[in-house]
N, C-alpha and C positions, 0 to 999 in steps of 0.2 A: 699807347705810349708813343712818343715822339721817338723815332730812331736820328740819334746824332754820335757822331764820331769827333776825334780828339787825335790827330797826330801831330809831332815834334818833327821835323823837318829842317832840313839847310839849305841855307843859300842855291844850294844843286840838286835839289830835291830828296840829297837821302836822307833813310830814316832808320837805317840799322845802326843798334848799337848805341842809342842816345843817353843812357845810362847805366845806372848801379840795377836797375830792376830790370831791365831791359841790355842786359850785357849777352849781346846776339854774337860773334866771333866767329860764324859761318863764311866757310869762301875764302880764307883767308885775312877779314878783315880784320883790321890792325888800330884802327881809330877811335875806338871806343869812348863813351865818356864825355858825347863833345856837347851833350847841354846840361851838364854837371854846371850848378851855379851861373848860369849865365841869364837867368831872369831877374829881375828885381823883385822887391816883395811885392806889388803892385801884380807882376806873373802869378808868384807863387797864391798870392788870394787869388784870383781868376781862377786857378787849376785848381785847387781845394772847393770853389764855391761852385765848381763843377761838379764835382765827384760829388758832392752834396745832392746836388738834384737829381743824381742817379735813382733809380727806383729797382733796375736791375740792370748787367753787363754783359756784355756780348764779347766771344771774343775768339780768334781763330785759335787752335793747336797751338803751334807754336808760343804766340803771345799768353795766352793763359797759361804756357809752364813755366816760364819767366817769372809771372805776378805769383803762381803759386808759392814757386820757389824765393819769394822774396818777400813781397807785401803779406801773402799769408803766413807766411811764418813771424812778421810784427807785433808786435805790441804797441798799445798807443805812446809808450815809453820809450819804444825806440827810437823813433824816428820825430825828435822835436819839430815842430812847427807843421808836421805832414801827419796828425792825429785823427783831423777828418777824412783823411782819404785812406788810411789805415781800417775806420770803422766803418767807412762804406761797402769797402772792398769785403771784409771780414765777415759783415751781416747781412749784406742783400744779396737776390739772389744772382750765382750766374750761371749762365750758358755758354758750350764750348759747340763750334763745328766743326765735326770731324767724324771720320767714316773709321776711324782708329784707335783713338781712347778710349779704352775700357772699363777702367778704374779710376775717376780723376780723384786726387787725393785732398782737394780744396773741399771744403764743407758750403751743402748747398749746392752743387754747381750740377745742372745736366747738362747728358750731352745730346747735341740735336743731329740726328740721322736719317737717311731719307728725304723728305722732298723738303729740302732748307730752302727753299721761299715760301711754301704753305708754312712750317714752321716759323718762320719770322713775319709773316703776317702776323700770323695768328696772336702772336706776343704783342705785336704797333696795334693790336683794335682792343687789345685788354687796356682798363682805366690806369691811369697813375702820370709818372713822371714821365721820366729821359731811359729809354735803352739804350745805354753808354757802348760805343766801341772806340777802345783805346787801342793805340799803337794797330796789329794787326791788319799789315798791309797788304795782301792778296785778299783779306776776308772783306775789306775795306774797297776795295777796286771791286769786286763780285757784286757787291752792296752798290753798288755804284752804278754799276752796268745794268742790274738788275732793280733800279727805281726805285729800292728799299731804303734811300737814306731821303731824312729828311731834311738836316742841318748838317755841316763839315764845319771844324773849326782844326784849322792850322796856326801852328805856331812856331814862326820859322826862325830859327836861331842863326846870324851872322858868320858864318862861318861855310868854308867851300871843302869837302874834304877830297874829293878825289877819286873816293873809291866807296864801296857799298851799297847795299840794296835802295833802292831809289821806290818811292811810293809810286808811283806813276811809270810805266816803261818808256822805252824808248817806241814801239809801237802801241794801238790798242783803239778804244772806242774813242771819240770825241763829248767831250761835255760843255757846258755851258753853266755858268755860275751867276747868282747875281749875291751882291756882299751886300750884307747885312748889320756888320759892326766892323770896324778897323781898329787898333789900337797899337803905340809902339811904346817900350817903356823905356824908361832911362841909361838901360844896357843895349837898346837898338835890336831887342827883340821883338817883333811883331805878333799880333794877335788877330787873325784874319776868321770873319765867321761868313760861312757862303749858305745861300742852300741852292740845290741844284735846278736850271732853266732850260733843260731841254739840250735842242745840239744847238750847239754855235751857227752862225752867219758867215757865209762865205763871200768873197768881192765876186761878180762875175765878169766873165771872161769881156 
């Protein structure tokens, strides 16, 4: 399976808090909500014909209480227009990382403990589709560091807020990207797909 990741992001790189399923509140953060409606439907089919190609999901602690607490508890009737990504969630399988969960209460889902990169190997050389990681920013950076992703797709919503967890630190490793698709749609959201090239190039001295 391909491992590819999927986060929502602003202008300033945060990524806490970007919605109803993802209503993160930690830290004090007070800005919730900021990419509620703000794609057009041109976005919202991209993010559906995503979750589509999923074959299974990855996802940290935290982020998987969230979806649990939200997407699993759906119905394809709840949520108009987001029916595919309701039944993806709902039927395939997924994995949580974490040295902590004991009982994840989502149907289907294990948890992966102990050596989580022989464990996520092992998942990228079984056949099928996309191993989706959504949101799940520290599991996302780890993944990252550690050579395990194979596609990143950011999609950065217009907006600066100021405060909140930020994907990327203010310190940390260096990467190197090369893009792979661009797209901005009629509300000046962006759809950026990278996969990762190594480190960067420095000017020298």
């Amino acid at each position: 399976m391909k491992l590819t990741t999927m986060t929502q992001v602003t202008l300033d790189g945060v990524m806490q808090g970007n919605g109803a399923a993802s209503d993160d509140r930690r830290n004090g953060f007070e800005r919730g909500g900021w990419a509620r409606g703000a794609g057009d439907d041109e976005t919202r089919t991209f993010i559906t014909q995503t979750y589509q190609r999923a074959e299974a999901f990855l996802f940290g602690r935290r982020t998987y209480e969230l979806f649990a607490g939200s997407w699993g508890t759906f119905t394809v009737k709840d949520v108009p227009g987001w029916e595919s990504v309701v039944e993806a969630l709902n039927t395939r399988p997924k994995y949580v990382a974490s040295t902590t969960l004991t009982a994840p209460r989502w149907e289907d889902t294990t948890v992966l403990r102990g050596d989580l990169a022989a464990a996520i190997s092992e998942l990228r050389a079984k056949p099928g589709g996309e191993l989706q990681v959504h949101g799940s920013g520290a599991l996302t950076r780890w993944l990252l560091e550690n050579d395990l992703v194979d596609e990143m797709t950011l999609i950065v919503v217009p907006v600066v807020l100021g405060q909140g967890a930020r994907l990327f630190p203010e310190t940390g490793p260096d990467l190197a990207f090369d893009l792979v698709e661009s797209r901005v749609d009629s509300k000046g959201v962006t759809i950026q797909v990278y996969r990762p090239a190594g480190r960067p190039r420095y000017a020298t001295a």
